[in-house]
ZAMI-280519 format. One record per residue (C-alpha): x, y, z; residue in three letters. Coordinates in steps of 0.02 Angstrom, whole numbers, padded with zeros to 5 digits, always signed. Layout:
N
XYZAla;...
//
This chain:
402
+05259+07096+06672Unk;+05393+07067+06573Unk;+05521+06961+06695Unk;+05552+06805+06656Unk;+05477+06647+06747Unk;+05573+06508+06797Unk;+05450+06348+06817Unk;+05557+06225+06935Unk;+05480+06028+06938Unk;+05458+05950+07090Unk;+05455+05762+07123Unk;+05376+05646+07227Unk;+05478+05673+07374Unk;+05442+05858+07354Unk;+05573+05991+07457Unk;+05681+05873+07517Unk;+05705+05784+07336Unk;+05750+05944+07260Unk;+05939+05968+07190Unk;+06010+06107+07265Unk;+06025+06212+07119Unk;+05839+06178+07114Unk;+05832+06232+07308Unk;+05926+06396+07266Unk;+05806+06443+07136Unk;+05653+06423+07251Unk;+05740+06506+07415Unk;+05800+06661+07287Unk;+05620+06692+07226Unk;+05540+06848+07239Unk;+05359+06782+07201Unk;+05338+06605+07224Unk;+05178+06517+07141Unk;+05116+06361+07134Unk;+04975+06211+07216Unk;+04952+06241+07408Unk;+05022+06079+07433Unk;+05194+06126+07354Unk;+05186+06283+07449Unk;+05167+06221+07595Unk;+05305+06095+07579Unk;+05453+06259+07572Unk;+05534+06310+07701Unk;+05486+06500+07762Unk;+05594+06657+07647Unk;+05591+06801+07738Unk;+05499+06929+07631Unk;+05452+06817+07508Unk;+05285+06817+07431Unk;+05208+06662+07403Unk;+05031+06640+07299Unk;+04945+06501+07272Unk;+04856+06467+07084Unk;+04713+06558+07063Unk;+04545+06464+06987Unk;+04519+06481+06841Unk;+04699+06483+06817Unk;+04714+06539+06633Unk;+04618+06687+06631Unk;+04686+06748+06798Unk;+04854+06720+06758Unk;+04908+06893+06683Unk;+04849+06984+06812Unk;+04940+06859+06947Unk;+05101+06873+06840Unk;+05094+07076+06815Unk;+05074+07097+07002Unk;+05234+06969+07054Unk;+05367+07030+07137Unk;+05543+06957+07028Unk;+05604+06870+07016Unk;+05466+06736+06985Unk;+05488+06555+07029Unk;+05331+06421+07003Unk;+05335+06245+07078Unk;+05267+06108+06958Unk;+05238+05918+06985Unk;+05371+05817+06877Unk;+05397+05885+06722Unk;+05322+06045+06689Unk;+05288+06019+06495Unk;+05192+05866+06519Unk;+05005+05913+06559Unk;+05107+06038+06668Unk;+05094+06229+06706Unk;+05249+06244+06597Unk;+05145+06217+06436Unk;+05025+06345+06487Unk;+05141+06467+06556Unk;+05249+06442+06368Unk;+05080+06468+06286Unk;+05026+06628+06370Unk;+05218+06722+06390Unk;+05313+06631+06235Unk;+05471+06520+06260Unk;+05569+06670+06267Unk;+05515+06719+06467Unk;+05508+06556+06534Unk;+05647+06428+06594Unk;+05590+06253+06629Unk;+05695+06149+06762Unk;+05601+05991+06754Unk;+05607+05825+06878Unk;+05596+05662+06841Unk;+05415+05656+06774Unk;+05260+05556+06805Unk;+05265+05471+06644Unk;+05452+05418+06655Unk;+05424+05329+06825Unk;+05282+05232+06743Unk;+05392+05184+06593Unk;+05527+05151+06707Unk;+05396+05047+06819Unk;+05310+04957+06664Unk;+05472+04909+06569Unk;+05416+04996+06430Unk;+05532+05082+06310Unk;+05492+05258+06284Unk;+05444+05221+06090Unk;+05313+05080+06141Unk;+05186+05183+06233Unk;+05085+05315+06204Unk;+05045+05457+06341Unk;+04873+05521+06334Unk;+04810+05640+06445Unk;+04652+05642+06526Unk;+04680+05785+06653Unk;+04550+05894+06686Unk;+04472+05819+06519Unk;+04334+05683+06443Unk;+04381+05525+06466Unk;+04312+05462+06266Unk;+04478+05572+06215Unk;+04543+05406+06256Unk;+04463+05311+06085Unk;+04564+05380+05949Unk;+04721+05277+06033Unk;+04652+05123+06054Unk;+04707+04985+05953Unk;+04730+04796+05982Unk;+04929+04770+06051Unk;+04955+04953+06097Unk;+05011+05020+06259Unk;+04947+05178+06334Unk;+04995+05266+06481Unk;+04850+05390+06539Unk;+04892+05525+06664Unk;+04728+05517+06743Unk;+04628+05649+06825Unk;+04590+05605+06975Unk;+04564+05444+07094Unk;+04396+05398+06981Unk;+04474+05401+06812Unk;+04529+05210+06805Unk;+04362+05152+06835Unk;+04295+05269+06700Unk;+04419+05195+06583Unk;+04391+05021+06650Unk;+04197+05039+06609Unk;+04231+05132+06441Unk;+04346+05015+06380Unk;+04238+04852+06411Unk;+04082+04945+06328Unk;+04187+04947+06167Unk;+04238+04789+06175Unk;+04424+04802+06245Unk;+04361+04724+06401Unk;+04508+04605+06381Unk;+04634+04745+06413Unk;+04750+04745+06538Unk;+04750+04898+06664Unk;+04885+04928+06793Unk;+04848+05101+06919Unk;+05031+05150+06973Unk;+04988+05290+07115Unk;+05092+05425+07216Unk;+05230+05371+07102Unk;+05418+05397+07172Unk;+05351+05434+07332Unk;+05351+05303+07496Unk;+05172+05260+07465Unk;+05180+05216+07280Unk;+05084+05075+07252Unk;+05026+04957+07103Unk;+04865+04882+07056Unk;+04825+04781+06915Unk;+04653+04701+06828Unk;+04568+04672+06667Unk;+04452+04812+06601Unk;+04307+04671+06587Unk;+04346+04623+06781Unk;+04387+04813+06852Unk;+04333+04801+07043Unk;+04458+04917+07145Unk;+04369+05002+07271Unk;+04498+05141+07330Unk;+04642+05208+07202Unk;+04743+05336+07253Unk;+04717+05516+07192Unk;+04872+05527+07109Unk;+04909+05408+06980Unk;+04945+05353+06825Unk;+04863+05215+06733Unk;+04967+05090+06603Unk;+04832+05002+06476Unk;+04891+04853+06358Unk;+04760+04863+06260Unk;+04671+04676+06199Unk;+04502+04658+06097Unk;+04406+04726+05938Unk;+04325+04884+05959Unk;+04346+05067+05872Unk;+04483+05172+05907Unk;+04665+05201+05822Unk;+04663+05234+05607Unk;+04821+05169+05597Unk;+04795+05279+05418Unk;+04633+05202+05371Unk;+04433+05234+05420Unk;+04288+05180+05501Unk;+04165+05078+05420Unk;+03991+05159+05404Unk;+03897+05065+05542Unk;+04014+05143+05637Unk;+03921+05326+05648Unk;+03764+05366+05658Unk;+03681+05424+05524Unk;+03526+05431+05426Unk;+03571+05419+05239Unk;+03692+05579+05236Unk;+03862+05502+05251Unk;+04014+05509+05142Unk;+04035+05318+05136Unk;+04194+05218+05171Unk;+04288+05213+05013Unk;+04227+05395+04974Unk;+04296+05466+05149Unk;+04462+05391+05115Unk;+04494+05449+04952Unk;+04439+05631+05036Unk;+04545+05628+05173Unk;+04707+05578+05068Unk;+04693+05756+04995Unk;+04609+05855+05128Unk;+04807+05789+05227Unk;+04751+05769+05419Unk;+04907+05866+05489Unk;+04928+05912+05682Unk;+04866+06082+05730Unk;+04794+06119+05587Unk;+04586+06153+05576Unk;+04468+06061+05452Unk;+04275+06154+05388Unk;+04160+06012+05353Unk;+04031+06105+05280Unk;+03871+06028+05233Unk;+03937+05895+05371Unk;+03780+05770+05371Unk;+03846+05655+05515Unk;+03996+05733+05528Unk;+04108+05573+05466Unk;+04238+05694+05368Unk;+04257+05809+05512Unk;+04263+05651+05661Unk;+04398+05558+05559Unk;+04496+05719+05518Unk;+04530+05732+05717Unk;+04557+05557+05738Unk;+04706+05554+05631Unk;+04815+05681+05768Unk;+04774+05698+05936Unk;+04791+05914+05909Unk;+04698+05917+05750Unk;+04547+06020+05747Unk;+04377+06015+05645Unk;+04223+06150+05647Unk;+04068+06056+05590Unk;+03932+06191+05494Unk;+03749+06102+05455Unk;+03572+06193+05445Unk;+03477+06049+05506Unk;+03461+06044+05693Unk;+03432+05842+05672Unk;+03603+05801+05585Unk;+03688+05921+05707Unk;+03645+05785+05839Unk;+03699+05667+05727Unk;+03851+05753+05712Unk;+03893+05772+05909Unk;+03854+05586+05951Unk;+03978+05533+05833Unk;+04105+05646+05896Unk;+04065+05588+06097Unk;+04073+05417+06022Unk;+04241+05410+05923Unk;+04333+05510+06072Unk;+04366+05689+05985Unk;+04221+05786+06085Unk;+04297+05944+06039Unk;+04213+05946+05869Unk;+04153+06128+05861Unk;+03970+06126+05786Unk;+03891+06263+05691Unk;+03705+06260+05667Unk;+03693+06365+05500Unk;+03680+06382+05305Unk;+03839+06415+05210Unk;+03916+06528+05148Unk;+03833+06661+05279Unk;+03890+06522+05429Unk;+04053+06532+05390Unk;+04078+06724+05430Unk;+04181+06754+05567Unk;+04245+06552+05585Unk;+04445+06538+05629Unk;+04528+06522+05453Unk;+04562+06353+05393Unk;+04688+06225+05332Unk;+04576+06121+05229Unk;+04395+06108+05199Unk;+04304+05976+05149Unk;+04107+06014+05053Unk;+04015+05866+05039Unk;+03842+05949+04991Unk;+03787+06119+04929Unk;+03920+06149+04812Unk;+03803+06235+04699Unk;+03717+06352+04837Unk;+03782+06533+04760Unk;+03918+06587+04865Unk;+03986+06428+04961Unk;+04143+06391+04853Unk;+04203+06563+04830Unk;+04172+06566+05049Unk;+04272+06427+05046Unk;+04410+06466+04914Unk;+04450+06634+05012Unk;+04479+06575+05158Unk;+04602+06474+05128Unk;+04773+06525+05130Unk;+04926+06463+05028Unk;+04953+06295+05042Unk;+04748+06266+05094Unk;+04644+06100+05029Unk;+04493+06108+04973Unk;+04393+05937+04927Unk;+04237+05959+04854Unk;+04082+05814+04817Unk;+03952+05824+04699Unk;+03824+05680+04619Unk;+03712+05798+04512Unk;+03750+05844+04351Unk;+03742+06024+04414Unk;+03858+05990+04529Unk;+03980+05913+04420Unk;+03968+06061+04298Unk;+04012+06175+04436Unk;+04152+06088+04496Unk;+04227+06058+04309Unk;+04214+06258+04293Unk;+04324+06285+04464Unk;+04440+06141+04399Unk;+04459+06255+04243Unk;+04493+06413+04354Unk;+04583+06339+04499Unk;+04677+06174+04451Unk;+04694+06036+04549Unk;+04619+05843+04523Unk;+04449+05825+04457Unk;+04390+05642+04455Unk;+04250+05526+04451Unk;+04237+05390+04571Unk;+04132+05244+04558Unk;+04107+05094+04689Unk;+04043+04919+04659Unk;+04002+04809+04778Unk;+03987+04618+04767Unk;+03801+04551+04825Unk;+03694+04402+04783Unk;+03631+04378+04622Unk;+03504+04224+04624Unk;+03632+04097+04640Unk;+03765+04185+04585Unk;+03871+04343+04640Unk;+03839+04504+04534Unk;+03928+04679+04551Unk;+03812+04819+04606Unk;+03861+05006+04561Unk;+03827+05168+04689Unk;+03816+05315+04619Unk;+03964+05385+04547Unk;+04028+05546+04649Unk;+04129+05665+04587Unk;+04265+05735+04661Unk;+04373+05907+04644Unk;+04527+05932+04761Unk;+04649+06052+04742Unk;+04799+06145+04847Unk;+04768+06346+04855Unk;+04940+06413+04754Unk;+04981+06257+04666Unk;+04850+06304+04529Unk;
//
């Protein structure tokens, strides 16, 4: 089908609270789509064909669309483009066959409710998804708004939030927002006992306490993951990730990833980055997912394998970080051409093999080739003495900036 779509949001008040430009769009429809509920809520069209979403939606939407009579209307909640059809419908026809007519949305009648300016909270979106994707935006004085899921989602942040120690935080369930039933309920995350919430709702967190969550451009300390030895410590992660350049969208290879602590803090810096972690050793793979349910970026892809023959067939990506194996024949040369212009690549070696490899590829290739060395302070009898790691070094360089 190649008509365009015309997604029309609905708000709370549903037919009757629709402009009438909005009303002329829906009553001119060929094919009208959308939830049962909207559906139901339109006055009969003679010869109108009305179709409710199919399940699963994404995969069956094609088929729906190539079959519609034109012109095609859909009926959205709010705004379309937030956790709406409209992203999904932009993603799978292109912005150039769909018009979005959005209503007041869910997340502006919380603001509006809250008193919070639109550049003091932060939406995050836990429809139809884990709620640990919560974590990465935690951070003591921040306000969230979380379009929740369903009627059990408060709870499930209530109990999450106290486990990490924001029990402190302040949680306030605004439900069936804009309509005659909205309603408000508030409570601490330590104290959470509401026994009925309504379906639809949207919870505002101010969040209070210590626990993991938000960078704010810096890393987790090392107790923080799990790990068994194989971890690129604290001051060696950051000095990683300022070249590897965490940027939205864009997909990290953490190959050799140990725990996965490269790959995990790569996708907490932006809420759409994206990481593929590749490790032989079905042990640290564990490793790897627990730290990624933990720190609230469960979409960590995991590849069980030895590279470079594990990295055949992977999406291409932005940056990749090799923290072990460097010398394995094969693995850099993987990882050089898969890059494209304007790729990272940080590599980490403590061998003297190692280093000579990566000196040769600085020769070739470029980039920054340095040595880093950490001391920490310790006891010392009486005293306070300096106590050396091992030195690590490090090559990064930028694909076409050789």
């Amino acid at each position: 089908m190649d008509a365009h779509v015309t997604v029309v949001g609905v708000g709370a008040d549903g037919w009757a609270g629709l402009p009438e430009a909005s009303r002329g769009l829906v009553r001119g429809a060929g094919t009208l789509l959308g939830g049962a509920r909207h559906l139901a809520d339109v006055p009969p069209v003679v010869g109108q064909e009305r179709v409710p979403w199919p399940s699963p939606l994404r995969e069956n939407l094609a088929g729906l669309l190539a079959d519609a009579q034109a012109p095609v209307v859909v009926l959205a909640s709010g705004d379309p483009l937030v956790s709406g059809i409209g992203t999904t419908l932009l993603d799978v026809l292109g912005p150039g066959r769909v018009t979005i007519v959005p209503a007041v949305s869910s997340v502006a009648l919380a603001r509006a409710r809250m008193g919070w300016p639109a550049e003091s909270a932060t939406v995050v979106s836990l429809v139809g998804r884990e709620v640990r994707l919560v974590v990465p935006a935690l951070a003591a004085g921040r306000r969230l708004l979380v379009l929740s899921s369903d009627e059990t989602t408060p709870a499930l942040v209530a109990a999450l939030l106290d486990g990490l120690g924001w029990g402190d935080s302040r949680l306030t369930v605004l439900g069936d927002l804009g309509s005659a039933a909205e309603s408000r309920t508030s409570g601490t995350a330590a104290g959470w006992d509401v026994p009925e919430v309504p379906r639809l709702n949207v919870l505002a967190v101010e969040v209070h306490g210590a626990g993991p969550g938000w960078t704010s451009g810096g890393v987790l300390p090392d107790d923080a993951f799990e790990h068994a030895g194989q971890i690129t410590k604290r001051d060696l992660r950051a000095s990683a990730l300022a070249r590897l350049a965490p940027a939205p969208g864009q997909l990290l290879w953490d190959v050799g990833a140990g725990s996965g602590s490269v790959g995990v803090e790569w996708m907490r810096a932006w809420p759409t980055a994206r990481a593929i972690a590749v490790e032989p050793r079905p042990d640290r793979l564990a490793l790897v997912r627990a730290n990624a349910e933990k720190h609230g970026v469960p979409g960590l892809v995991v590849v069980e394998g030895t590279a470079p023959d594990a990295l055949a067939g992977l999406e291409r990506p932005d940056a990749v970080f090799v923290g072990g194996g460097a010398t394995a024949p094969g693995v850099l040369d993987a990882c050089w051409d898969a890059l494209g212009p304007g790729g990272r690549l940080v590599v980490h070696g403590v061998t003297a093999e190692t280093e000579a490899v990566l000196l040769d590829r600085y020769r070739r290739h470029g980039g920054e080739l340095v040595r880093l060395s950490v001391e920490r302070a310790e006891p010392l009898g009486g005293f306070t003495g300096w106590t050396p790691a091992r030195a690590v070094s490090q090559w990064s360089v930028t694909k076409g900036e050789s």
